[in-house]
TIVOTOR-547000 format. One record per residue: x, y, z of N, C-alpha, C, CB in turn; residue number from 1. Coordinates in nm, 2 decimals. Glycine has a CB too. Layout:
N
      nu      nv      nw     cau     cav     caw      cu      cv      cw     cbu     cbv     cbw  num
       X       Y       Z       X       Y       Z       X       Y       Z       X       Y       Z  NUM
...
***
This chain:
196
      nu      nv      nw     cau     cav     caw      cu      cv      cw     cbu     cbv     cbw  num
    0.08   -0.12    0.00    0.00    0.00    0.00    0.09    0.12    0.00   -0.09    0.00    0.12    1
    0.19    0.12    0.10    0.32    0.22    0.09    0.37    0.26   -0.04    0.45    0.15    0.15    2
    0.41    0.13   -0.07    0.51    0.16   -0.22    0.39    0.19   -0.34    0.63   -0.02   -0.27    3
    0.22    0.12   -0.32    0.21    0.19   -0.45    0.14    0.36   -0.42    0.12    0.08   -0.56    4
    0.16    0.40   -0.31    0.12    0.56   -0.30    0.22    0.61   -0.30    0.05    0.62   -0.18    5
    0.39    0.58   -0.30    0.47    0.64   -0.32    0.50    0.68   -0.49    0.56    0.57   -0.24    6
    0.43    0.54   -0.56    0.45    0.50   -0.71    0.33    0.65   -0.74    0.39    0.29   -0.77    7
    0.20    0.68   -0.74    0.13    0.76   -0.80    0.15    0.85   -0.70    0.02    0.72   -0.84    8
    0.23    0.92   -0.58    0.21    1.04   -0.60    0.41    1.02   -0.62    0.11    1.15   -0.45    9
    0.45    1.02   -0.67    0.61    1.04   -0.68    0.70    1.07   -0.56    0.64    1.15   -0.76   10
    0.67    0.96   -0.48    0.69    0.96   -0.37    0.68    1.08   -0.24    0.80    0.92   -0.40   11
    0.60    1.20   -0.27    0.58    1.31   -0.20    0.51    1.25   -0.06    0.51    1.42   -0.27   12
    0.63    1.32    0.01    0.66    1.29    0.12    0.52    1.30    0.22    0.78    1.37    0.16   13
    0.44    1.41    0.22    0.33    1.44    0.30    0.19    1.33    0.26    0.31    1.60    0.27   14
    0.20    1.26    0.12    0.09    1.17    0.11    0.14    1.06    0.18    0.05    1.14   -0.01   15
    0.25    1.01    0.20    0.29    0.91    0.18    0.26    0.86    0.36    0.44    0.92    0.11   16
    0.29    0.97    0.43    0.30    0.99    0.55    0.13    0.97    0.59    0.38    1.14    0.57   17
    0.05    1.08    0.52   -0.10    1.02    0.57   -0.12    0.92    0.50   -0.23    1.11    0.57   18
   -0.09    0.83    0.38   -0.16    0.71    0.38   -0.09    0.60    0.48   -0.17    0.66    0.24   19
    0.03    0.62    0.54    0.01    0.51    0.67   -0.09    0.56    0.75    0.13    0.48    0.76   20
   -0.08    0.69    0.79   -0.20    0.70    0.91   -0.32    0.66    0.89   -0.23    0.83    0.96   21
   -0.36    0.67    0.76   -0.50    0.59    0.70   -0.47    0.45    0.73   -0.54    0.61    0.52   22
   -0.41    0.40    0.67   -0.36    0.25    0.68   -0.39    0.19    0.85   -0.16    0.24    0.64   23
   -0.30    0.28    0.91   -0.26    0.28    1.09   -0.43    0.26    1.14   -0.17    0.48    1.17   24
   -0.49    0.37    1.10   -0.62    0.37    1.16   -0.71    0.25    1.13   -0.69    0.49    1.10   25
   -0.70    0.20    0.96   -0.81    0.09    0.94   -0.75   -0.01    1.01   -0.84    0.04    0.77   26
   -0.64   -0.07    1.00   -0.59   -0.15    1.09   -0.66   -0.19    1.24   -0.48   -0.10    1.10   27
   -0.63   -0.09    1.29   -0.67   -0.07    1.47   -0.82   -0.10    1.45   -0.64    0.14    1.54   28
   -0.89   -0.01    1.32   -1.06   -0.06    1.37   -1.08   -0.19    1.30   -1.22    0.05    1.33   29
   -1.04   -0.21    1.19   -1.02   -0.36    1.17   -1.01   -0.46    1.25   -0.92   -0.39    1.12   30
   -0.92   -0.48    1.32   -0.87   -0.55    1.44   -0.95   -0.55    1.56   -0.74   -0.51    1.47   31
   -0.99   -0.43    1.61   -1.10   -0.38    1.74   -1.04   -0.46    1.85   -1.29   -0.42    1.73   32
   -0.90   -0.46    1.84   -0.86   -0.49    1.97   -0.82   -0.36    2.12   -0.73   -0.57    1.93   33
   -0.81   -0.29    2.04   -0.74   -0.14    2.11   -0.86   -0.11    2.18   -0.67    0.01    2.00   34
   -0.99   -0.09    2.13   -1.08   -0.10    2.25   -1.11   -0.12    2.36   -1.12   -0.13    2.24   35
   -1.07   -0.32    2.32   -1.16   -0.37    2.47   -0.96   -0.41    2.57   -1.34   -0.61    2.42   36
   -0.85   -0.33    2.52   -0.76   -0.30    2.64   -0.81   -0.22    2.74   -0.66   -0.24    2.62   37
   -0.86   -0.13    2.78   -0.87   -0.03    2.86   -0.74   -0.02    2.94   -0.99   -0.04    2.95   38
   -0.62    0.01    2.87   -0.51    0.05    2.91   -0.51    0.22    2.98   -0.42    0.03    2.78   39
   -0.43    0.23    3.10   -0.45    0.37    3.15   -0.32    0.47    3.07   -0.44    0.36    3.35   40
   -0.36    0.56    3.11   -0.27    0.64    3.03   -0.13    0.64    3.14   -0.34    0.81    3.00   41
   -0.02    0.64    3.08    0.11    0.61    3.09    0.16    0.67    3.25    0.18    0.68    2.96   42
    0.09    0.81    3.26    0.13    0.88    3.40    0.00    0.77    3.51    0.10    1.12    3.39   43
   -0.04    0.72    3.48   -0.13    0.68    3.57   -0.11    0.48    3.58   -0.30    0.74    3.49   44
   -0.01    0.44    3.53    0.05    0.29    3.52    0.13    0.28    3.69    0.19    0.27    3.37   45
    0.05    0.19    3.77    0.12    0.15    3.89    0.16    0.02    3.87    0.04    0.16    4.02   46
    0.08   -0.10    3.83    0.08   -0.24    3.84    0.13   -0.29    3.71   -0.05   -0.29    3.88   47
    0.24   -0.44    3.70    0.24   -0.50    3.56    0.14   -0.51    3.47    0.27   -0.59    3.57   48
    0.02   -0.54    3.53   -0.10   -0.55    3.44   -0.09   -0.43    3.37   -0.25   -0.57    3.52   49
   -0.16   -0.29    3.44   -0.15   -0.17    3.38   -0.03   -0.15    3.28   -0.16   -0.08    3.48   50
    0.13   -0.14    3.32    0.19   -0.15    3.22    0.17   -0.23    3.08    0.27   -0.16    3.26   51
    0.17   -0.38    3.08    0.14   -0.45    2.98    0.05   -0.45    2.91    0.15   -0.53    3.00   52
   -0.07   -0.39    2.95   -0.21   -0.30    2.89   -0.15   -0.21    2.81   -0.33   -0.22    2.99   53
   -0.09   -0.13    2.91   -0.06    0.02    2.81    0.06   -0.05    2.67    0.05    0.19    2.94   54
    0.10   -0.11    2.73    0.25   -0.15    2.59    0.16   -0.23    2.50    0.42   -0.30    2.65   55
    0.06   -0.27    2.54   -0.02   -0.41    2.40   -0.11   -0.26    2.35   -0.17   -0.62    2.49   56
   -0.15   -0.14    2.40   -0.20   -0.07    2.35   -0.12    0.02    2.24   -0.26   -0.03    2.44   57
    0.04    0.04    2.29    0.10    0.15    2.20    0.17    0.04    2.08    0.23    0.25    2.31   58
    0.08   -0.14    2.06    0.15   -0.21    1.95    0.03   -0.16    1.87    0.19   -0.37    1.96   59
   -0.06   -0.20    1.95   -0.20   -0.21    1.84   -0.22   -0.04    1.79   -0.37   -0.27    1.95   60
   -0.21    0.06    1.84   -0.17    0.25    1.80   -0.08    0.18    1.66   -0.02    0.39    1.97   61
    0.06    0.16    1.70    0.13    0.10    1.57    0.09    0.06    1.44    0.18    0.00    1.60   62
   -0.01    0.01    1.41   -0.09   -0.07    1.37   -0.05   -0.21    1.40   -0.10   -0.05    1.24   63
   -0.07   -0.29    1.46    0.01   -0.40    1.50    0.06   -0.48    1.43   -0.03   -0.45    1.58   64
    0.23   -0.43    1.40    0.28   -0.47    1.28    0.34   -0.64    1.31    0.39   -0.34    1.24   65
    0.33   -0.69    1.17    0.37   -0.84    1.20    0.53   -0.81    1.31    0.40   -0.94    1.02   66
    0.55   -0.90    1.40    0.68   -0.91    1.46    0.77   -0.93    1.43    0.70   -0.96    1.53   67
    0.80   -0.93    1.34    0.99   -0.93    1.28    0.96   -0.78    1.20    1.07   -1.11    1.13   68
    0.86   -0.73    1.15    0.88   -0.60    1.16    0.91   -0.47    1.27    0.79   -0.58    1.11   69
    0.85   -0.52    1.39    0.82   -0.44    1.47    1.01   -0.44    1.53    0.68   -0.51    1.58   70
    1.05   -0.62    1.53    1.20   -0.63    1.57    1.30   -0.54    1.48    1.25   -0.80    1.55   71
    1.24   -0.51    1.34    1.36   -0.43    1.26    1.36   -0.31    1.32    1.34   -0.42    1.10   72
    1.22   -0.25    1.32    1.20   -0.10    1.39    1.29   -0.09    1.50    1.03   -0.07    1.46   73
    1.27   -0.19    1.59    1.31   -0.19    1.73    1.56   -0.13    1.72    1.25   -0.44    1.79   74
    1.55   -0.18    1.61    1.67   -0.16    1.61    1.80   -0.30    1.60    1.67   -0.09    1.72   75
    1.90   -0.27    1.66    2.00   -0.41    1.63    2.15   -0.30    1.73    2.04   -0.45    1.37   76
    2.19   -0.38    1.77    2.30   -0.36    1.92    2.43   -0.47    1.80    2.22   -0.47    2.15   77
    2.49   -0.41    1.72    2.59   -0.47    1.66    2.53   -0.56    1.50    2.66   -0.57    1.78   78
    2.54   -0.70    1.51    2.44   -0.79    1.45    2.28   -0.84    1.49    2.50   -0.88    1.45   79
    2.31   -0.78    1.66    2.17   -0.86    1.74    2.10   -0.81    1.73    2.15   -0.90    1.85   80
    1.97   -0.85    1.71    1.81   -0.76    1.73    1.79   -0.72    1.87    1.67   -0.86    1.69   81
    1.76   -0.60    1.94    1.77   -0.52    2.07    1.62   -0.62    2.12    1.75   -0.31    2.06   82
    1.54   -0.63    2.02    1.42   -0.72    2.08    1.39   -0.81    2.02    1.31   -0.67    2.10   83
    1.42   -0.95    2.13    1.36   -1.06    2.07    1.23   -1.08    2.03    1.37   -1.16    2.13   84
    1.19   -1.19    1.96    1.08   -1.19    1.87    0.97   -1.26    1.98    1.11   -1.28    1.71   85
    1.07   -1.38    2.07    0.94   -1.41    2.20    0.89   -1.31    2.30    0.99   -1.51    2.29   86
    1.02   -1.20    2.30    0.99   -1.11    2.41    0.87   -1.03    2.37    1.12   -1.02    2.43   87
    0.87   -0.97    2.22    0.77   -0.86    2.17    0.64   -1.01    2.15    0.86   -0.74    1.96   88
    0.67   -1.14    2.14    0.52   -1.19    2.16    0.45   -1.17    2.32    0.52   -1.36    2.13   89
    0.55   -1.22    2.36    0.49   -1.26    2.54    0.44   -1.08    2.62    0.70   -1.33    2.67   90
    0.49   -0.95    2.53    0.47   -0.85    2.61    0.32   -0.82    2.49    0.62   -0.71    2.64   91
    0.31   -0.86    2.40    0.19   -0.81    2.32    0.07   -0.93    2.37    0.24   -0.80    2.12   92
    0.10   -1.01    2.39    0.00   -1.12    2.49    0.01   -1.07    2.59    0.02   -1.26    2.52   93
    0.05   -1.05    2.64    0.06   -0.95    2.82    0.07   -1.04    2.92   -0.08   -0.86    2.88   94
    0.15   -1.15    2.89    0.23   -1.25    2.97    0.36   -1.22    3.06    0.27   -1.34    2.87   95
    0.42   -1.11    3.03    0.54   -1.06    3.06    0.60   -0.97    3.00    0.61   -1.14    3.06   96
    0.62   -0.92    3.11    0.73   -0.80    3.11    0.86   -0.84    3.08    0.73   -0.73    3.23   97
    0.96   -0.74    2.99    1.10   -0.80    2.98    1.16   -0.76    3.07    1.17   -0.78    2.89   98
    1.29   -0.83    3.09    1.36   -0.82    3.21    1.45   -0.73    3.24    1.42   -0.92    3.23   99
    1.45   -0.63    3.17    1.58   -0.57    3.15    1.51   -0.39    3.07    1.69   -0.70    3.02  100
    1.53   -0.29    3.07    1.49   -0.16    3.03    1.51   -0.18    2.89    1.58   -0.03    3.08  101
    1.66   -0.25    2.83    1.69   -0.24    2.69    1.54   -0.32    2.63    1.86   -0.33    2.66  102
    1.47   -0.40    2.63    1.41   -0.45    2.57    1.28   -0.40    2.58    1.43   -0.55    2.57  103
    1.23   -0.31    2.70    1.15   -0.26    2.68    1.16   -0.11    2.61    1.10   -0.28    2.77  104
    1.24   -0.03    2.58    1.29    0.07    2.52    1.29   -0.01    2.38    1.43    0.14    2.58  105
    1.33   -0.10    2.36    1.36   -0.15    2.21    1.19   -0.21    2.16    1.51   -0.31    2.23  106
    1.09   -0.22    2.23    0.97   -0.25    2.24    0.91   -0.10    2.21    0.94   -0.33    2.37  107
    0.96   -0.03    2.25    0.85    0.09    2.26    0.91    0.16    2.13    0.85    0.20    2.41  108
    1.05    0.15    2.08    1.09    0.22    1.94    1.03    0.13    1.81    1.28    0.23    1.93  109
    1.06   -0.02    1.84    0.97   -0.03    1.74    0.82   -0.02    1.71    0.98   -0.12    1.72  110
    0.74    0.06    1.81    0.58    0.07    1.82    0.59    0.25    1.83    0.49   -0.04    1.99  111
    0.69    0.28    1.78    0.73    0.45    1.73    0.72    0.54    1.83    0.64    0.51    1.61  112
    0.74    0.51    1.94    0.75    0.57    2.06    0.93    0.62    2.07    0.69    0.45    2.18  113
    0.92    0.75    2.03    1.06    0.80    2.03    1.13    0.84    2.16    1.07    0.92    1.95  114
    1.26    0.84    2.12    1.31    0.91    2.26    1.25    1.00    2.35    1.40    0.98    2.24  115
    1.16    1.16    2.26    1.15    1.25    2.33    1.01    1.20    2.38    1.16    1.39    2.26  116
    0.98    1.09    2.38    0.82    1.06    2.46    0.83    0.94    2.55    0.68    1.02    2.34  117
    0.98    0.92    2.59    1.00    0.75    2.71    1.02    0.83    2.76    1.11    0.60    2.71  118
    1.02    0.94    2.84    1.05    0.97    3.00    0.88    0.93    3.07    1.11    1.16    3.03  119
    0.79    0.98    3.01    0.68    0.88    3.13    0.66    0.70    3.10    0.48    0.95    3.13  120
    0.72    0.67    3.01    0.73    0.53    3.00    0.85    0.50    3.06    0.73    0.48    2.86  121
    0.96    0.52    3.08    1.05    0.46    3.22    1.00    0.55    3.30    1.23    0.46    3.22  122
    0.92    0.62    3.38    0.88    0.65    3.50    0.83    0.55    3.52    0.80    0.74    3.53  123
    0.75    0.48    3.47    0.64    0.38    3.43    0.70    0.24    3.50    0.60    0.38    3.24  124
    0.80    0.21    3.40    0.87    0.08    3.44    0.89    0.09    3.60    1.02    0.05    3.37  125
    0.99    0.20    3.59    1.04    0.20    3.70    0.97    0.19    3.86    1.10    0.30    3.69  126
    0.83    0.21    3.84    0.76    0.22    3.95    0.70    0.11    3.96    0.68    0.33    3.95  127
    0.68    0.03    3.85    0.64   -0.11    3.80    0.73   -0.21    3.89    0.66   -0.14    3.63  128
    0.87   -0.21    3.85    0.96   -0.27    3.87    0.96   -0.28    4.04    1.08   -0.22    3.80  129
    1.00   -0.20    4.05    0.98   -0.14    4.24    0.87   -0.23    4.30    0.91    0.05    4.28  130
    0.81   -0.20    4.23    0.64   -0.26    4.33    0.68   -0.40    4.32    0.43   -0.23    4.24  131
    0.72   -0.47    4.22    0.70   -0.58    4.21    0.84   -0.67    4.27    0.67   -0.61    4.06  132
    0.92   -0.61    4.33    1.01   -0.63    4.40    0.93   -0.63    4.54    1.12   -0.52    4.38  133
    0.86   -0.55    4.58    0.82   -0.53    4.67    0.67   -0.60    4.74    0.83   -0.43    4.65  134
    0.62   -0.67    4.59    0.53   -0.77    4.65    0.50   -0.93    4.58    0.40   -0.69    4.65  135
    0.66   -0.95    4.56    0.68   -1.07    4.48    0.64   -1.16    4.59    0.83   -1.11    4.41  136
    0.56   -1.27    4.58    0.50   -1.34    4.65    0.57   -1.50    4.66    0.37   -1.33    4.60  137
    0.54   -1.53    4.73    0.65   -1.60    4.80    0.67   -1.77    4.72    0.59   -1.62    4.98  138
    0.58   -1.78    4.63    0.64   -1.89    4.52    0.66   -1.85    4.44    0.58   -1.99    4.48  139
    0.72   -1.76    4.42    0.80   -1.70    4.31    0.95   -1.67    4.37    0.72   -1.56    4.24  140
    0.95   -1.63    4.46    1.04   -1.59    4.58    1.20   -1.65    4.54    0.98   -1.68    4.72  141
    1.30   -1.60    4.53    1.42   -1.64    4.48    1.46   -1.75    4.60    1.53   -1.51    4.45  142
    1.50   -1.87    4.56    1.53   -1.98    4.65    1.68   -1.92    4.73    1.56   -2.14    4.56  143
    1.67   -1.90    4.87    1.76   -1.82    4.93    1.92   -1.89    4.88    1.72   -1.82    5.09  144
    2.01   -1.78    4.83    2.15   -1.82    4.86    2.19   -1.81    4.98    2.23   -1.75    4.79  145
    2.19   -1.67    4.99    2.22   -1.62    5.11    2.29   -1.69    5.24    2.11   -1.57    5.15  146
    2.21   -1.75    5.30    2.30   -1.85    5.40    2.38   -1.92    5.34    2.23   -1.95    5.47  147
    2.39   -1.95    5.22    2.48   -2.06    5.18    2.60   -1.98    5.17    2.44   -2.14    5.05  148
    2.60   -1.83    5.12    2.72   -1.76    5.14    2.80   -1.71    5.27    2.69   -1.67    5.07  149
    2.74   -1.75    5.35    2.76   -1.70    5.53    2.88   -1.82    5.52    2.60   -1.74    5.67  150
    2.94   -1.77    5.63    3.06   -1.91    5.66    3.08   -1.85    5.82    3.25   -1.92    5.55  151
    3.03   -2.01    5.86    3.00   -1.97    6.02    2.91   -1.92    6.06    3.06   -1.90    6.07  152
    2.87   -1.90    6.18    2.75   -1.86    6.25    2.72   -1.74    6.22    2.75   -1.87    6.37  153
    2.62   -1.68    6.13    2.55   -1.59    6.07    2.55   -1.46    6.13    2.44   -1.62    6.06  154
    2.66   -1.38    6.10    2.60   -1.21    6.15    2.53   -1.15    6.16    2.61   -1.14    6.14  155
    2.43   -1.25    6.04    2.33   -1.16    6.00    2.18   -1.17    6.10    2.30   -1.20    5.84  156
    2.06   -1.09    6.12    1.95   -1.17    6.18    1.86   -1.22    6.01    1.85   -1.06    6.32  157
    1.75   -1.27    6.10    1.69   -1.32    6.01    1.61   -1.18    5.89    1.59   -1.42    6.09  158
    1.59   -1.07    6.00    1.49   -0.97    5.89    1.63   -0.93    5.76    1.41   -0.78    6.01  159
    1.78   -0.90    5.88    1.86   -0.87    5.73    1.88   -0.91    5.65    1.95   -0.86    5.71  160
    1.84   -1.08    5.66    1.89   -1.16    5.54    1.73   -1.14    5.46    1.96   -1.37    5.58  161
    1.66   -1.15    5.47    1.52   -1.11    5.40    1.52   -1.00    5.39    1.39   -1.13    5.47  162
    1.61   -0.89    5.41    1.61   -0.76    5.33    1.68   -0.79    5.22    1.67   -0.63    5.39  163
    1.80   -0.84    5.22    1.94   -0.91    5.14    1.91   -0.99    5.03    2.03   -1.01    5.23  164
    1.78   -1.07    5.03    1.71   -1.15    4.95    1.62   -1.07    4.84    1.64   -1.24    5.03  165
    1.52   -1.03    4.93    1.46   -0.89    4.84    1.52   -0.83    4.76    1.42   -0.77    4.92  166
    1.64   -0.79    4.79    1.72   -0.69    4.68    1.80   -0.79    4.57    1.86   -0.58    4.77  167
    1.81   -0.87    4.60    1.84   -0.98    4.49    1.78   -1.05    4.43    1.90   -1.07    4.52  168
    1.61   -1.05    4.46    1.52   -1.09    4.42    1.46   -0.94    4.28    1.43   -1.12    4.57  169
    1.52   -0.83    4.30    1.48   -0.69    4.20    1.60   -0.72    4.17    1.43   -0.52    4.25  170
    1.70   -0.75    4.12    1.81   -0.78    3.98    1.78   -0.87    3.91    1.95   -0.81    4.00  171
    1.83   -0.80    3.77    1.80   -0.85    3.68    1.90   -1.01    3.63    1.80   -0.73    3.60  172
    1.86   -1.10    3.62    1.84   -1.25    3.63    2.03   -1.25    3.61    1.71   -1.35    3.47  173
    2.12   -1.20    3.51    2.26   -1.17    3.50    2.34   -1.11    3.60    2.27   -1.08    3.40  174
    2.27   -1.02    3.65    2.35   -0.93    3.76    2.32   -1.00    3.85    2.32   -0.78    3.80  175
    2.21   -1.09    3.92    2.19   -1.16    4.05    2.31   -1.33    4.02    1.97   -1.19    4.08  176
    2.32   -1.32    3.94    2.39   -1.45    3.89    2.57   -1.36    3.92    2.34   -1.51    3.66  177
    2.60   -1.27    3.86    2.74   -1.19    3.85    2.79   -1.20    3.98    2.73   -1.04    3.80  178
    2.65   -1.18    4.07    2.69   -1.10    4.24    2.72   -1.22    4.31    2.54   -0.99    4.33  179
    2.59   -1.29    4.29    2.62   -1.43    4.38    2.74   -1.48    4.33    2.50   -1.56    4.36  180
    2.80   -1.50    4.22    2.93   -1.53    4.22    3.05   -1.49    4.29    2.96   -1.50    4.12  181
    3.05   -1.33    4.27    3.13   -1.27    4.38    3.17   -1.30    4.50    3.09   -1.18    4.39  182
    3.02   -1.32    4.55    3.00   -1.34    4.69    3.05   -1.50    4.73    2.83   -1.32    4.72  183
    3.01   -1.56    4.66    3.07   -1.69    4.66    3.23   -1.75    4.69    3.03   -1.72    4.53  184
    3.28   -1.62    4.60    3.40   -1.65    4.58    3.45   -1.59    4.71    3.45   -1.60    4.46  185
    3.45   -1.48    4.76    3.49   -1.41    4.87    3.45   -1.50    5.02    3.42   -1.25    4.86  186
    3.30   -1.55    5.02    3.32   -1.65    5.12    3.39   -1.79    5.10    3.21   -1.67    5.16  187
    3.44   -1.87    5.01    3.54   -1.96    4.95    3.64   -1.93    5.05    3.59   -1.92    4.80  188
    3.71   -1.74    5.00    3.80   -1.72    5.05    3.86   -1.72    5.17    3.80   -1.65    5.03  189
    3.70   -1.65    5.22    3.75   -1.60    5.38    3.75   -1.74    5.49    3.61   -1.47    5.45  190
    3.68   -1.85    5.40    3.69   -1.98    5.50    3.84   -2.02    5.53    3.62   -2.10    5.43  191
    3.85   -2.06    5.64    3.96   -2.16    5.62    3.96   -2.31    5.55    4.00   -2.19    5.76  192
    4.05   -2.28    5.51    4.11   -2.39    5.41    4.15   -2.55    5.50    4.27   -2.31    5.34  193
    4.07   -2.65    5.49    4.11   -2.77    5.53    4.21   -2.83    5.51    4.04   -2.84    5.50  194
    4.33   -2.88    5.56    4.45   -2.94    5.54    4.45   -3.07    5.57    4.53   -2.88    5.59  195
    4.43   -3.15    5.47    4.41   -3.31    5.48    4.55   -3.39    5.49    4.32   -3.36    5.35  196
***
């Protein structure tokens, strides 16, 4: 539809531009999914639900373009696509949130959400993220390291190490893997060494 309104008006730039928005529009009522979201507006997102409403709403705004289109929009970090193709399914089903800012920034460029309009979309995450640190429920709950990194009788009490867990429970799945390493290694260290 692009290429043949670029072919009869000679490619001028201002038709070309409203026949996607024509396109954009039939699409959306075509589809009549953007309706029955009742996504809140962006300054008003507390809960994952609400965010993943509002993101399945700014695909379907998009026209909700097939997903390996949406992945080219999204960009490429060297050879790699910034958003995988399961990630942009699972957040447009509203199964999940990605784990990490890069992929949801790489989610919101390909659904044409520019730079100068993500500052209330990472407010957004960010308040998202928080909460859900804060009321991850307890089978989901990261299986404690923590003691296992102690050597010897625990300095810690029990509420510190359940603060200590919490915060390891809000990193992202790489960095809680990086740290517990660290940690690992330094209590290794600080043990004494058995001499058989």
């Amino acid at each position: 539809m692009i290429a043949f309104t670029e072919a009869v008006t000679s490619g001028h730039a201002q038709s070309v531009v409203r026949a996607r928005q024509l396109w954009r529009r039939a699409r959306i009522e075509h589809r009549g999914i953007l309706r029955g979201l009742r996504a809140p507006a962006v300054r008003y997102i507390r809960t994952e639900a609400d965010l993943l409403a509002a993101l399945a709403a700014a695909y379907e705004k998009a026209g909700a373009p097939p997903l390996r289109t949406l992945q080219q929009r999204a960009g490429k970090a060297g050879t790699a696509p910034l958003l995988a193709l399961n990630t942009a399914a699972r957040i447009i089903k509203r199964t999940h949130l990605p784990t990490s800012v890069k992929p949801f920034e790489a989610f919101l460029t390909g659904c044409g959400i520019g730079q100068r309009d993500r500052g209330p979309w990472l407010e957004a995450w960010a308040r998202v993220r928080a909460r859900s640190v804060d009321t991850l429920p307890p089978s989901r709950a990261l299986l404690s390291p923590v003691p296992a990194l102690l050597v010897g009788p625990s300095p810690l009490d029990a509420q510190e190490l359940q603060s200590i867990e919490q915060v390891l429970r809000g990193l992202h799945h790489a960095d809680r893997q990086h740290l517990l390493y660290v940690l690992r290694g330094r209590a290794s260290a600080a043990s004494p060494s058995k001499v058989g």
